[in-house]
Steps between C-alpha positions, in 0.01 A plus 500: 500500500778784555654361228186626293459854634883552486494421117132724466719794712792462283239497172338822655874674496571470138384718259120568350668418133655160672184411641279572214710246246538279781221277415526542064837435556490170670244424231769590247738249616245211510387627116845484435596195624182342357646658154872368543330188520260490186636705244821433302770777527484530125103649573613674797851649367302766256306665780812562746647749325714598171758178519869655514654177474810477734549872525381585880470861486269673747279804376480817713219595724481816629494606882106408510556163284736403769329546752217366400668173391653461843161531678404204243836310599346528849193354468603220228743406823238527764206304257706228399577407901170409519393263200464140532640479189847546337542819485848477401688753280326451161126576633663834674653600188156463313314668770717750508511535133087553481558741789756718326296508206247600621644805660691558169849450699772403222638166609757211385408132629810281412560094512805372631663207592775397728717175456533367837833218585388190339243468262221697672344817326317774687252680299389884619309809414513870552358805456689841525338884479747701460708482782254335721509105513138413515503123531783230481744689667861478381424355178772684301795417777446039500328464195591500119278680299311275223173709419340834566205654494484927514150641517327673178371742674596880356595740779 
């Protein structure tokens, strides 16, 4: 039970904006992860962006693009903690993808991979708004760059 009002207190401290997309945005990560499932990349690969190949460049954002994209790095973080499904770094960088272009925020979502000792493969994705990381963290530092993504959007 405190467990419960500890996490409503903590919701009631963030902001109106985090609280509002709250809800859509834990639905975005189940749509997502329903779509990762069902759809081929090669039907989902036209509708993430203009496809830069293996040139991960990140588009500027502006001061307001910026900050907007972190507030939607904070509440992809905070919605995935509570799915009870994998929520993992592809369905963030989805979500966050819809999110961003929504608000018309300029964005690059790259694919990388990282070959681990031994014949194991990690597999990762990313999306950057200028200089703000919005989900997958430090993509660009552990992973080698096969695709990206940058947003269509004109600004």
């Amino acid at each position: 039970m405190f467990r419960l009002v500890r996490k409503a207190c903590n919701f009631a401290r963030r902001s109106r904006f985090e609280q509002a997309w709250f809800l859509p945005c834990w639905l975005l990560l189940g749509i997502s992860r329903l779509v990762i499932l069902a759809v081929p990349f090669r039907r989902l690969a036209p509708w993430l962006g203009t496809p830069m190949a293996t040139v991960a460049w990140v588009p500027l954002a502006g001061l307001d693009g910026e900050a907007k994209a972190l507030s939607i790095a904070g509440i992809i973080l905070m919605a995935s903690r509570y799915t009870p499904w994998n929520s993992d770094c592809f369905p963030q960088a989805l979500t966050a993808r819809i999110l961003l272009g929504f608000y018309g925020i300029p964005y690059c979502l790259c694919f990388g991979v990282d070959k681990k000792t031994g014949a194991e493969m990690a597999a990762h994705a990313w999306v950057s708004a200028g200089k703000v990381r919005v989900s997958g963290g430090e993509g660009f530092g552990k992973f080698t760059v096969v695709g990206c993504f940058v947003s269509s959007c004109p600004l």
